[in-house]
Every structure is written in C-alpha cells, then in structure tokens.
C-alpha positions in Angstrom: 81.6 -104.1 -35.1 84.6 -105.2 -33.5 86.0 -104.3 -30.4 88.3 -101.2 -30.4 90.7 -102.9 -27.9 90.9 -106.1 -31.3 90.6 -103.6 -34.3 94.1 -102.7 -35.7 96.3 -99.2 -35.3 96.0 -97.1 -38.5 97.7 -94.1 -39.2 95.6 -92.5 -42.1 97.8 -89.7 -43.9 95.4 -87.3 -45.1 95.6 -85.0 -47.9 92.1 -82.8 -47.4 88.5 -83.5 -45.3 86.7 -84.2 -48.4 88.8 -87.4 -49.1 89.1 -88.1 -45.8 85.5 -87.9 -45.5 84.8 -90.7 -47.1 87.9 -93.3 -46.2 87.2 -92.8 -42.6 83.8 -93.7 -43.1 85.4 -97.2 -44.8 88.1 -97.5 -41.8 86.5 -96.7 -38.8 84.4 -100.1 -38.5 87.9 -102.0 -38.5 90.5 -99.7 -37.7 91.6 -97.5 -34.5 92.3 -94.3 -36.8 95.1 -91.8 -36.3 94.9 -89.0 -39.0 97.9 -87.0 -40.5 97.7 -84.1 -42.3 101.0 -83.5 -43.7 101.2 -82.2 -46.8 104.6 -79.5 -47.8 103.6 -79.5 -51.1 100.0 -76.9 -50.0 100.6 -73.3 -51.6 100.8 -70.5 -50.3 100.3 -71.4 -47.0 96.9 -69.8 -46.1 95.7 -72.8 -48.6 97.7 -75.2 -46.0 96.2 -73.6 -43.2 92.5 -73.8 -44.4 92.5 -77.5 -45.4 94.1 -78.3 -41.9 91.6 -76.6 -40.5 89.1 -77.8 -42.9 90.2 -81.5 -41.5 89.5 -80.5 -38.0 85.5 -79.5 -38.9 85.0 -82.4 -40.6 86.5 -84.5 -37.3 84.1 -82.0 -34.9 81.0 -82.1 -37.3 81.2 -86.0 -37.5 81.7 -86.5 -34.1 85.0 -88.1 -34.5 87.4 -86.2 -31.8 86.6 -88.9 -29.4 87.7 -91.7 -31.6 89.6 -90.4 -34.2 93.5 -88.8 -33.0 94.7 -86.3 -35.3 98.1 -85.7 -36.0 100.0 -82.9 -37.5 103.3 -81.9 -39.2 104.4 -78.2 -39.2 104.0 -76.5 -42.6 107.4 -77.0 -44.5 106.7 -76.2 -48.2 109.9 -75.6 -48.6 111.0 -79.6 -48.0 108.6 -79.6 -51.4 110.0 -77.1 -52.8 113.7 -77.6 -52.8 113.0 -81.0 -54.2 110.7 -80.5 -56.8 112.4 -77.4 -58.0 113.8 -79.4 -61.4 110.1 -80.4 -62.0 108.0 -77.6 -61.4 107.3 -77.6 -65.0 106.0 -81.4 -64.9 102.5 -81.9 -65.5 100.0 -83.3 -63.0 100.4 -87.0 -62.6 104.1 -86.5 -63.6 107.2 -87.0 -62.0 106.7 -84.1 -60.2 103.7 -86.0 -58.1 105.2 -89.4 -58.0 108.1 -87.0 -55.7 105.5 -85.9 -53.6 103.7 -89.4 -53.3 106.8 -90.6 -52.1 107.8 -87.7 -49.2 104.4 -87.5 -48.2 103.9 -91.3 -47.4 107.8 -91.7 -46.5 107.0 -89.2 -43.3 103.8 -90.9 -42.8 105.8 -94.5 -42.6 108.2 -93.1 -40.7 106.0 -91.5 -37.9 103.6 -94.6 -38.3 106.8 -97.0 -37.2 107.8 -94.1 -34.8 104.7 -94.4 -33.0 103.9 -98.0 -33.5 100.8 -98.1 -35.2 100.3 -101.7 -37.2 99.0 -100.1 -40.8 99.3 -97.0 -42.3 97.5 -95.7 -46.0 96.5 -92.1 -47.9 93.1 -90.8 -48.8 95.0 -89.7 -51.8 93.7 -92.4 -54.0 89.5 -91.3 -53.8 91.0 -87.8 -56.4 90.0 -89.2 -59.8 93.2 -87.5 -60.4 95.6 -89.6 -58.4 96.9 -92.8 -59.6 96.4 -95.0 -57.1 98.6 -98.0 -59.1 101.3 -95.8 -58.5 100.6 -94.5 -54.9 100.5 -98.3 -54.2 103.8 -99.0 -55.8 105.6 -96.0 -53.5 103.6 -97.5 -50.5 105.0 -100.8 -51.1 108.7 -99.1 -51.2 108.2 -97.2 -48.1 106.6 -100.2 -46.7 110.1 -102.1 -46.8 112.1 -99.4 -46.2 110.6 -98.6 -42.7 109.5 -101.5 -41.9 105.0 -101.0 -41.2 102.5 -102.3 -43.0 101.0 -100.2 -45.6 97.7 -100.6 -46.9 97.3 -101.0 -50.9 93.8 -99.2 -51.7 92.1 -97.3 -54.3 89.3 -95.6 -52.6 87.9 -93.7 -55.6 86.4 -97.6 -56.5 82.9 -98.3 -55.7 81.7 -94.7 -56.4 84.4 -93.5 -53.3 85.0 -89.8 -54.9 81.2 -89.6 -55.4 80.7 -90.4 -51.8 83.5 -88.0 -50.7 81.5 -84.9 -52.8 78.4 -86.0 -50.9 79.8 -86.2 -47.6 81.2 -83.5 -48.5 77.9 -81.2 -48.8 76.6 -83.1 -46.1 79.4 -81.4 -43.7 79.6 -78.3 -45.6 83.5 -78.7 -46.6 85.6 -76.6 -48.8 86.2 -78.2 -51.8 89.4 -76.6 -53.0 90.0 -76.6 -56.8 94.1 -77.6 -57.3 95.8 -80.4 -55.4 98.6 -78.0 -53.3 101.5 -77.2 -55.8 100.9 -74.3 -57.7 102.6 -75.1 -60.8 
C-alpha cells in the first residue's frame, strides 16, 4: 500500500453506490479518492435524492468518510432536460446517452481541473448496460478540452458488475431498476 501523501488525486464521478461500490474498492489502494455524484439526468427527483443518499450509506457503512471526500452538484434535471429534449425518444445506449456521457463527465473534468485533482474517471462503465468504448472516447474529448487526466476503464471486466451486486447485498444498497431518464 502506498503512502496516501505518494498516491495520486482522483476525482471519481459517480453515478449510484452500487457501482461505486465496487470501483472504490479497485481505487482506493492507489488513489486519494474524491467522489461526485452529479447526475441531472435522475427522474423525478425523489429518485435523485435517494441514490445521493444511497452513496452516502455506502461511504458510512464501509468506513470510508475518513478517506473518501464526497462531492456534490445541486440537482438540475433540467440542464438534461433542455438538451435531451430532441432525443427523448432515443433508445438506451443511443444518442440520447452518449449526451449525457458527455455533460456528466464534462462537469466532472471541469470541477476535477477546478480543484486540481491529477485524474478523474466514472463508475458508469461496471452497468452491463453502458458502453464503456464510448464513455472512453467522451473521456478522451473532455480530457483535452480541460486539460486533466482522465482515466480510460471498463470496470464491468473481471466480473466488476458481479462484484458491485455483491457488495451491494453486503451493504444493503438500493439497487434501482432504470439508469435516471425516464424515457
């Protein structure tokens, strides 16, 4: 184990505990983690509110609030909204979601570079249901346009989402059933 003072800044942007769960389990040996839940595209916003809070029990039941910072955005849906309102009709893992890829890590870039942290990545990658080729590709854009390192992953290899639904049970998370959008 490294020491803290040596290991890297991260800022992790997070989209729910249960995929956190499991990349923080990855990052923590190497990385000071900063976690960001910032996700506009949650509906209706008791959902939002729930998986933010869902993100702090996981930080309190794994004993995490002393290493792990957690950082927040307030809920705008409607940033989402207005621009996904021509593609409301798309299907998951269309255009609609590359859109949201991109304004979710863009903020996540920006506040990374804002606060000077040396890396920043998404736990969106351990859904089976995200592709992480193209999450990759928009974190490579956003990379260059903001100048901070972003970390190409695909945390769903090496069994990651089954270790997220075990983790999961292990800290008695809500598993919600639709990835924020309700279209």
């Amino acid at each position: 184990m490294q020491n803290d003072e040596l290991k890297p800044n991260i800022l992790l942007h997070c989209c729910c505990a249960p995929c956190t769960s499991y990349v923080l389990e990855c990052l923590l040996p190497h990385y000071n983690v900063s976690v960001l839940f910032y996700n506009p595209n949650i509906e209706p916003q008791e959902e939002y509110f729930k998986r933010k809070s869902e993100l702090t029990k996981l930080l309190d039941k794994a004993s995490l609030t002393s290493t792990t910072r957690m950082l927040e955005c307030d809920y705008d849906n409607a940033a989402f909204s207005s621009a996904a309102l021509s593609l409301r009709n798309e299907p998951e893992g269309g255009e609609r979601c590359h859109l949201c890829f991109e304004l979710r890590l863009s903020e996540t870039a920006r506040m990374a570079k804002a606060a000077k942290f040396d890396i920043f990545t998404t736990t969106l990658s351990v859904s089976p249901h995200k592709n992480a080729e193209l999450l990759n590709e928009i974190g490579r854009k956003v990379e260059n346009e903001y100048n901070v390192e972003y970390m190409q992953v695909d945390f769903k290899k090496k069994e990651g989402y089954k270790r997220s639904v075990e983790l999961s049970k292990q800290y008695d998370l809500y598993r919600q059933k639709y990835c924020g959008c309700q279209s």
